[in-house]
LUMKEMAR-767445 format. One record per residue (C-alpha): residue number from 0; x, y, z negated. Coordinates in Angstrom, 3 decimals, decimal comma, padded with zeros to 6 digits. Layout:
# LUMKEMAR-767445
[NUM; [X; Y; Z]]
...
END
This chain:
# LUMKEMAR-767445
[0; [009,602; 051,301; -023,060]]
[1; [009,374; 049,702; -019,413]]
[2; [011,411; 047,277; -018,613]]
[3; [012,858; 047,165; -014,739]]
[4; [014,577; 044,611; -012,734]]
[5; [018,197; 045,989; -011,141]]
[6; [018,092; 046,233; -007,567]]
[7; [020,551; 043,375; -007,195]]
[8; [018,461; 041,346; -008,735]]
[9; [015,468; 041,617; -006,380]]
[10; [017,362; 041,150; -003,524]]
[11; [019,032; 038,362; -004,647]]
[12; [015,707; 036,666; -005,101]]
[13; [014,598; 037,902; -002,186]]
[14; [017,771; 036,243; -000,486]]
[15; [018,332; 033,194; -002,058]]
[16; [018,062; 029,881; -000,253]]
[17; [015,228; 027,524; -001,222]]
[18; [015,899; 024,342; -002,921]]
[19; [012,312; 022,727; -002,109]]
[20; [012,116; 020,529; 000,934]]
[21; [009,779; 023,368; 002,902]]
[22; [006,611; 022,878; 004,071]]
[23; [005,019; 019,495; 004,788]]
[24; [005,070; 018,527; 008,381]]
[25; [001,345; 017,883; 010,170]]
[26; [000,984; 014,324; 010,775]]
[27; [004,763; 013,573; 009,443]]
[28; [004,337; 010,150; 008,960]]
[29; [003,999; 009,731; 012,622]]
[30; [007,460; 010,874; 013,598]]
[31; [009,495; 008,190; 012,596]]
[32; [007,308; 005,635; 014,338]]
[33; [007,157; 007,780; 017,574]]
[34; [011,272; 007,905; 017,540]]
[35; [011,122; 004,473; 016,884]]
[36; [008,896; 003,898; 019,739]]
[37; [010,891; 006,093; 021,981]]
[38; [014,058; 004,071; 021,137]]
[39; [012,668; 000,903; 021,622]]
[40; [010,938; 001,793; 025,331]]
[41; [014,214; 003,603; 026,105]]
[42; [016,095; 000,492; 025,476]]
[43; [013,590; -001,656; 027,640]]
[44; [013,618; 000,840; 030,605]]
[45; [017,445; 000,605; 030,515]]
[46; [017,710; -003,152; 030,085]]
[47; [019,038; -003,014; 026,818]]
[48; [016,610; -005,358; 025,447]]
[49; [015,813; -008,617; 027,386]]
[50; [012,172; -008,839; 027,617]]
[51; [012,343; -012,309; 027,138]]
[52; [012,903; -011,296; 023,931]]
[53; [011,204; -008,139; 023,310]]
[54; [008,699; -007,266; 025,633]]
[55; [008,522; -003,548; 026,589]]
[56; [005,903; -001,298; 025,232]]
[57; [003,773; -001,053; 028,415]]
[58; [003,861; -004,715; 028,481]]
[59; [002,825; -004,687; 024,989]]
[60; [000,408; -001,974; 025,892]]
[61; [-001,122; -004,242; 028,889]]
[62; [-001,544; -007,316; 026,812]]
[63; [-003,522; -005,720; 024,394]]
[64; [-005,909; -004,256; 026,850]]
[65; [-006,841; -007,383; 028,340]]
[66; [-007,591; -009,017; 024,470]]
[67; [-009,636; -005,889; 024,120]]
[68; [-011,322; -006,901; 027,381]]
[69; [-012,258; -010,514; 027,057]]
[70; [-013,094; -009,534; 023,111]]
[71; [-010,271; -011,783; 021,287]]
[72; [-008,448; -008,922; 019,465]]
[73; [-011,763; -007,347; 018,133]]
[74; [-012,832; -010,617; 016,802]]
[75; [-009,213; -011,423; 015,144]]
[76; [-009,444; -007,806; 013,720]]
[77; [-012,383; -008,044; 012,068]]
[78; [-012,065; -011,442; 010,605]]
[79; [-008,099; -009,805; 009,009]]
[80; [-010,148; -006,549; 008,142]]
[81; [-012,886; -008,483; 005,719]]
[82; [-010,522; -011,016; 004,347]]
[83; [-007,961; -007,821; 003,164]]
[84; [-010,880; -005,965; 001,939]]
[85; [-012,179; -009,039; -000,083]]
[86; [-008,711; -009,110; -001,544]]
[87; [-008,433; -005,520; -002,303]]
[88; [-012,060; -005,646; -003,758]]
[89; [-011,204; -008,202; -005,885]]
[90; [-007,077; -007,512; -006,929]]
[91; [-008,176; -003,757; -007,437]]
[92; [-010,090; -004,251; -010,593]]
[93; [-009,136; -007,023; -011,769]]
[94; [-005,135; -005,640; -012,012]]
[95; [-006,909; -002,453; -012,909]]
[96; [-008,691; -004,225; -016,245]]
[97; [-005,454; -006,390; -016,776]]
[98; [-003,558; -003,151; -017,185]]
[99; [-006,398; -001,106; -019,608]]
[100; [-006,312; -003,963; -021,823]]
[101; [-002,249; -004,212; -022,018]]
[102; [-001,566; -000,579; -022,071]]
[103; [-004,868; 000,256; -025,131]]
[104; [-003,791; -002,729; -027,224]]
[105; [-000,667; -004,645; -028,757]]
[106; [-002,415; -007,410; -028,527]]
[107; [-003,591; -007,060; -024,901]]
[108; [000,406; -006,265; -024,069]]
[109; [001,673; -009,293; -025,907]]
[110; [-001,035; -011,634; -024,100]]
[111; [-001,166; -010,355; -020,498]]
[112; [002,196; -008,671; -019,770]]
[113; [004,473; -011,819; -020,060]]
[114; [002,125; -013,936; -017,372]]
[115; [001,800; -011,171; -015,109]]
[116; [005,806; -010,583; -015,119]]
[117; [006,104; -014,171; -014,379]]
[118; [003,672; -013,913; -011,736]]
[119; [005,627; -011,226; -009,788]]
[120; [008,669; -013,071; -010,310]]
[121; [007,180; -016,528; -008,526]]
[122; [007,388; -015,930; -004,751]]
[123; [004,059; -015,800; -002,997]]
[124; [004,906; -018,637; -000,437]]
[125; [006,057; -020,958; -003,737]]
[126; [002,294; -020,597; -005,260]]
[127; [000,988; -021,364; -002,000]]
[128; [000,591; -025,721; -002,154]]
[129; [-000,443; -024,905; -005,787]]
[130; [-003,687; -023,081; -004,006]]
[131; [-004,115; -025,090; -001,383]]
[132; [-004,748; -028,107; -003,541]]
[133; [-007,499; -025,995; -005,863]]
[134; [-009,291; -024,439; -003,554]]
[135; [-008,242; -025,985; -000,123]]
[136; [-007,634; -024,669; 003,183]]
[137; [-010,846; -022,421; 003,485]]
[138; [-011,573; -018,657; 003,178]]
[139; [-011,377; -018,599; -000,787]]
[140; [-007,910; -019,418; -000,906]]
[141; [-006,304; -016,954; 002,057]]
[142; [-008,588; -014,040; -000,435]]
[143; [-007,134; -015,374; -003,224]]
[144; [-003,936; -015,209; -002,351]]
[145; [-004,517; -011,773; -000,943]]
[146; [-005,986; -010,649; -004,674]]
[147; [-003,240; -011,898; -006,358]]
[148; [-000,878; -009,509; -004,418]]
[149; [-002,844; -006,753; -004,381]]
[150; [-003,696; -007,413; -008,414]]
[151; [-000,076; -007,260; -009,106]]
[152; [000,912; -003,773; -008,309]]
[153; [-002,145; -001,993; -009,568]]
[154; [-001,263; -003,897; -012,787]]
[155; [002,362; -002,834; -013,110]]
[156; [001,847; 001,120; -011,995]]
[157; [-001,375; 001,460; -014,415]]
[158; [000,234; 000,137; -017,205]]
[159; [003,322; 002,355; -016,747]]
[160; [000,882; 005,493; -016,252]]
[161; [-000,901; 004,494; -019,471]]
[162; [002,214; 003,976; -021,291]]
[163; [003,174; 007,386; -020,150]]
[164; [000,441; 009,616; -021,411]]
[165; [001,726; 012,130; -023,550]]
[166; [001,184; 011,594; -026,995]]
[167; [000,230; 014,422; -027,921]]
[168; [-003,204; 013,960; -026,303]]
[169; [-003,981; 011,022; -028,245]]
[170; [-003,469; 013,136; -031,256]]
[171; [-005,465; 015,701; -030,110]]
[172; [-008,406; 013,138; -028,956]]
[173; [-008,333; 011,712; -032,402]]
[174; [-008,343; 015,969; -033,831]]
[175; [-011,284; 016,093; -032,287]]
[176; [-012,814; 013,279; -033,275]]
[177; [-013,258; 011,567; -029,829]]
[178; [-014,434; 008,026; -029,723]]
[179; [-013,038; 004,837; -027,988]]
[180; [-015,366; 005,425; -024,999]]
[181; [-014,731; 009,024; -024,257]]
[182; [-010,847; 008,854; -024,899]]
[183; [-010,579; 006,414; -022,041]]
[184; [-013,037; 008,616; -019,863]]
[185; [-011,232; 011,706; -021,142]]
[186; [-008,250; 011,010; -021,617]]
[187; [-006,615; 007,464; -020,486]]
[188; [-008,453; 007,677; -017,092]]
[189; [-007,443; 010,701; -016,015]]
[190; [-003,637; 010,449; -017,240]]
[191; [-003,555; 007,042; -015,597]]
[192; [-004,527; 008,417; -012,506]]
[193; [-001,047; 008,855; -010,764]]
[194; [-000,191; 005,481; -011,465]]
[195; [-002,649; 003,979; -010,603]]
[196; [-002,570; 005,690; -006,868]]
[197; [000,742; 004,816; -006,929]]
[198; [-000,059; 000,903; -007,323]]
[199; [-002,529; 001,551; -004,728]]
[200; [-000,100; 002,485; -002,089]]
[201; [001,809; -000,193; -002,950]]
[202; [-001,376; -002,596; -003,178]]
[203; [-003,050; -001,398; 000,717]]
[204; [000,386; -002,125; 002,119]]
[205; [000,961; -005,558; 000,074]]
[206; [-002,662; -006,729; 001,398]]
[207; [-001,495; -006,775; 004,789]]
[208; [002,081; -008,820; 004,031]]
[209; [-000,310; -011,236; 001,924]]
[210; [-003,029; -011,747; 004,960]]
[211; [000,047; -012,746; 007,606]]
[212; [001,063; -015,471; 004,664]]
[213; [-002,260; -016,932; 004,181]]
[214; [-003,805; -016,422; 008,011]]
[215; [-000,700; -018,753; 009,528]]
[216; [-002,574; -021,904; 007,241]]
[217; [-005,001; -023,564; 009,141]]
[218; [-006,590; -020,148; 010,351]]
[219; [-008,989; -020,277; 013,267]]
[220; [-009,127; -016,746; 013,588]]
[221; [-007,627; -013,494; 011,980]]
[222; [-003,927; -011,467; 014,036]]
[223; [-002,059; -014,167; 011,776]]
[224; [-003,500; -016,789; 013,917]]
[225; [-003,087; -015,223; 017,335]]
[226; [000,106; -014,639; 016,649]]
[227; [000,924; -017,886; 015,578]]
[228; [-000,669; -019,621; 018,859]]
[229; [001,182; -017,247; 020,803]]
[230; [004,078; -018,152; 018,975]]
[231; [003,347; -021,879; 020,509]]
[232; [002,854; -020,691; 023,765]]
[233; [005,519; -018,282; 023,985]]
[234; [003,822; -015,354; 024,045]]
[235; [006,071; -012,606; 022,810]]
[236; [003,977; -009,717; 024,097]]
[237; [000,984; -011,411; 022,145]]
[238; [003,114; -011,645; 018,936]]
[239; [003,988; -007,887; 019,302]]
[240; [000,737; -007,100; 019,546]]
[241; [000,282; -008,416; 016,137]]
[242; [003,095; -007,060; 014,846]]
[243; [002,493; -003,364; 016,010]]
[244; [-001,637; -004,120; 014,798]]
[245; [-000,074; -004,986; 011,168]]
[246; [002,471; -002,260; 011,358]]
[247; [-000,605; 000,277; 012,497]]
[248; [-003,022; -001,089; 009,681]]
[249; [-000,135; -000,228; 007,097]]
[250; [000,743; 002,942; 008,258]]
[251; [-002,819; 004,496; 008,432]]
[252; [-003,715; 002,641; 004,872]]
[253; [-000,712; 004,356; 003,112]]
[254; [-001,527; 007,294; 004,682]]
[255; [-005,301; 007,396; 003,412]]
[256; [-004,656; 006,416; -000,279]]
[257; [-001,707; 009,710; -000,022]]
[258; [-004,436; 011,966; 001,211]]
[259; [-006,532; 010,695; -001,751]]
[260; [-003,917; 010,952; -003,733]]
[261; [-003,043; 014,475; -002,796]]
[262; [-006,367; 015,760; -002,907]]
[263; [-006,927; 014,050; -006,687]]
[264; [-003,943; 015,229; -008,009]]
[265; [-003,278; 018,885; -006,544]]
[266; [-003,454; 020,049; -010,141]]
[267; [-000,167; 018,983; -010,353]]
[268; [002,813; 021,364; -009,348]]
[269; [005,542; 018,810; -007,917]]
[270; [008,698; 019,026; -005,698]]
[271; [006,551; 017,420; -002,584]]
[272; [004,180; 020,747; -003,068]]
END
C-alpha cells in the first residue's frame, strides 16, 4: 500500500515561513564596521564631533599615510605582530595541554582547574608588578603576559569540549578495544575540536587586548607605544590610528579562525548553516 501526502500538506510546506536566519551574508562581518564608519564620518562632516576630540576619518586616513611614508607604522606593526604571535605560539599549547590533562584525568582536574580559575579571576593589570619584578621590563615579560591571556581561553573552551564528548563514544572506544593513544587521536581530538576553535576566537582577539597592556611598559616600539607618545604629544589622530590598527587586527583574526572553523566543522548541521 502507498502511502501519499494530502495536498494541503505539500503546500503548506511549500508555504511556510522559515525559521533559520537565511543565508549568510558575503563579507558580513564588514557591515557593522562600515555603518559604524559611516556614522562616525557623518558626525565629523556635520560637526557633531569636535575634532579636537575625535579626529575625522580622512584625518585619520592622512596620518596614517604619512607613518606609512617615513616607515614608523610598518616598523611598530611588525614589532606588535611577532610579540602576539610569540604569545599565541606559546598560550596555544600550553592552555591546550593544561586542558587534555584536566579533562582525561581526575587527578589532572583536581590539580590544574582550581589555579587556572584563579588565574582568570586575577585581573591582568594586577599580575603585572608581579612580572615585572621576575622577568623585568624586556621582551619576555610583554610575551608572557600575552601567553597567559591567550593560555586562558583555550584552557577553559577545551576542557568544556572534552567534558562534553558524548559518552557513548568512550564506550564504544573501549568496545573496540582502542588504546590511550588512538582514543585521544580518534576520539578526544576530534570531539574537542569545537571547543577548542571556540577558545581560539576568543584567544586571537584576547592577544591583541594583552599586547596594548604590556606594549604601554617601557616599550620602544610596537602601536602600544606610538600610541602612548602620541598620547604625550597630543596626537589624537595618531592614537586613532592605533586604535582602528588594533580594531582591524581583531576583526580579520576572528574572522580567519571562523573560516577555519567553518571549513573544519561543516560536518556539523547547525542553525548558522
Amino acid at each position: 500500500m502507498l502511502l501519499t501526502t494530502p495536498p494541503d500538506l505539500l503546500v503548506q510546506a511549500r508555504t511556510r515561513r522559515s525559521l533559520r536566519p537565511g543565508r549568510p551574508l558575503r563579507a558580513g562581518f564588514l557591515y557593522g564596521p562600515a555603518l559604524l564608519l559611516a556614522a562616525w564620518a557623518a558626525g565629523s562632516a556635520t560637526g557633531l564631533l569636535d575634532p579636537r576630540f575625535l579626529s575625522a576619518p580622512w584625518t585619520v586616513l592622512s596620518s596614517a599615510s604619512e607613518l606609512i611614508a617615513n616607515g614608523r607604522l610598518q616598523a611598530n606593526l611588525l614589532s606588535s605582530l611577532q610579540r602576539a604571535g610569540l604569545g599565541l605560539a606559546f598560550g596555544i599549547p600550553i592552555g591546550t595541554l593544561l586542558a587534555l590533562v584536566s579533562g582525561l584525568s581526575r587527578w589532572g582536574e583536581a590539580i590544574i582547574d582550581g589555579p587556572v580559575q584563579i588565574k582568570r579571576a586575577v585581573p591582568s593589570l594586577a599580575l603585572m608588578p608581579l612580572l615585572i619584578l621576575w622577568l623585568g621590563i624586556g621582551e619576555g615579560m610583554k610575551v608572557t603576559v600575552i601567553a597567559l591571556g591567550v593560555a586562558v581561553p583555550i584552557y577553559i573552551h577545551t576542557h568544556n569540549g572534552l567534558r562534553s564528548i558524548d559518552s557513548r563514544y568512550v564506550e564504544l572506544a573501549e568496545s573496540v578495544g582502542l588504546g590511550r593513544a588512538a582514543f585521544i587521536r580518534k576520539v578526544v581530538l576530534p570531539g574537542a575540536l569545537p571547543g577548542f576553535l571556540l577558545g581560539m576566537r576568543f584567544a586571537v582577539t584576547t592577544a591583541w587586548l594583552f599586547l596594548v597592556v604590556a606594549e604601554l611598559i617601557n616599550s620602544t616600539t610596537g602601536i602600544g607605544y606610538m600610541m602612548d607618545l602620541a598620547r604625550t604629544y597630543g596626537q589624537t589622530d595618531v592614537i586613532l590610528v592605533g586604535l582602528v590598527l588594533y580594531g582591524l587586527l581583531g576583526l580579520f583574526s576572528d574572522a580567519a579562525v571562523r573560516l577555519v572553523e567553518r571549513r573544519a566543522l561543516s560536518w556539523r548541521r547547525t542553525l548558522a548553516g
